[in-house]
N, C-alpha and C positions, 0 to 999 in steps of 0.2 A: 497454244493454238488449240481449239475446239474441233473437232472432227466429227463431230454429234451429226451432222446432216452428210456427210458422208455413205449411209448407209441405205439411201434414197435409191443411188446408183448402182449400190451393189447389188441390193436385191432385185433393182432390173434386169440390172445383167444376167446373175444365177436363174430370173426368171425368161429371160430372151435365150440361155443357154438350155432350158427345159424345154421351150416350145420347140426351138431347131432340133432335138435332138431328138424328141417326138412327131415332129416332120420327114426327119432324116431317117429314123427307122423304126417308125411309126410300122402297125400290120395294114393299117388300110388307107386309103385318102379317105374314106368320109369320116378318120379320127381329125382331121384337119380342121373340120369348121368349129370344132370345140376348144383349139389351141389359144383360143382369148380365154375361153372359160377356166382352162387348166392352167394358164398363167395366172390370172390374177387367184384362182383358189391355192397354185402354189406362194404367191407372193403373200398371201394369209397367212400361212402354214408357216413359213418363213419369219414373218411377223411376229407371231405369236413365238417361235421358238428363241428368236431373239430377244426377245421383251423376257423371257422367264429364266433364259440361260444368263445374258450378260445386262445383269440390270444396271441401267443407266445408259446406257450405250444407243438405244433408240427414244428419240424423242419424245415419249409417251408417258400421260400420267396414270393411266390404264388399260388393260389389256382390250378394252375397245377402240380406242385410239393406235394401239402398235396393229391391230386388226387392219383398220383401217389404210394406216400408213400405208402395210405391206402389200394390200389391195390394188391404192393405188401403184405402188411401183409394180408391181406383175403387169397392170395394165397398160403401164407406159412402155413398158418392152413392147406390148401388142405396136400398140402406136408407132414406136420407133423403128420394128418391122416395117411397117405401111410405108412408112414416110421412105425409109431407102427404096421400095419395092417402085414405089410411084416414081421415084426419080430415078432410078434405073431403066425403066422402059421407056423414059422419052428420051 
């Protein structure tokens, strides 16, 4: 069994585990409206670290592409925020 896309989710996670924890105790609220920002630049960082430590493991044929990747998953943490946050309040 391939587990290669598996790493989609994680790095949401680790990156939905950054934004809350720099919410949580964060020094000010107006670090708050950059918590997309600092996700998806963590799920870069992430990216890239994975792409160079365990090669083959992310789906990428170069380090622009595992860039990317992990871009996007930082940013779907943001999303996946929203989405609970919206359906919590109604």
């Amino acid at each position: 069994m391939d587990f290669k896309f598996a790493i989609f989710p994680a790095i949401a996670c680790l990156c939905y585990f950054i934004g809350l924890a720099i919410k949580t105790f964060g020094p000010s609220e107006k670090l708050d409206k950059f918590i997309p920002v600092i996700c998806g630049g963590s799920g870069i960082v992430l990216g890239l670290v994975i792409y160079f430590t365990v090669p083959g493991y992310i789906p990428a044929e170069n380090w622009v592409v595992a860039m990317c990747i992990g871009l996007m998953s930082g940013l779907s943490a943001t999303g996946v925020n929203q989405i609970y946050k919206q359906f919590s309040e109604k």
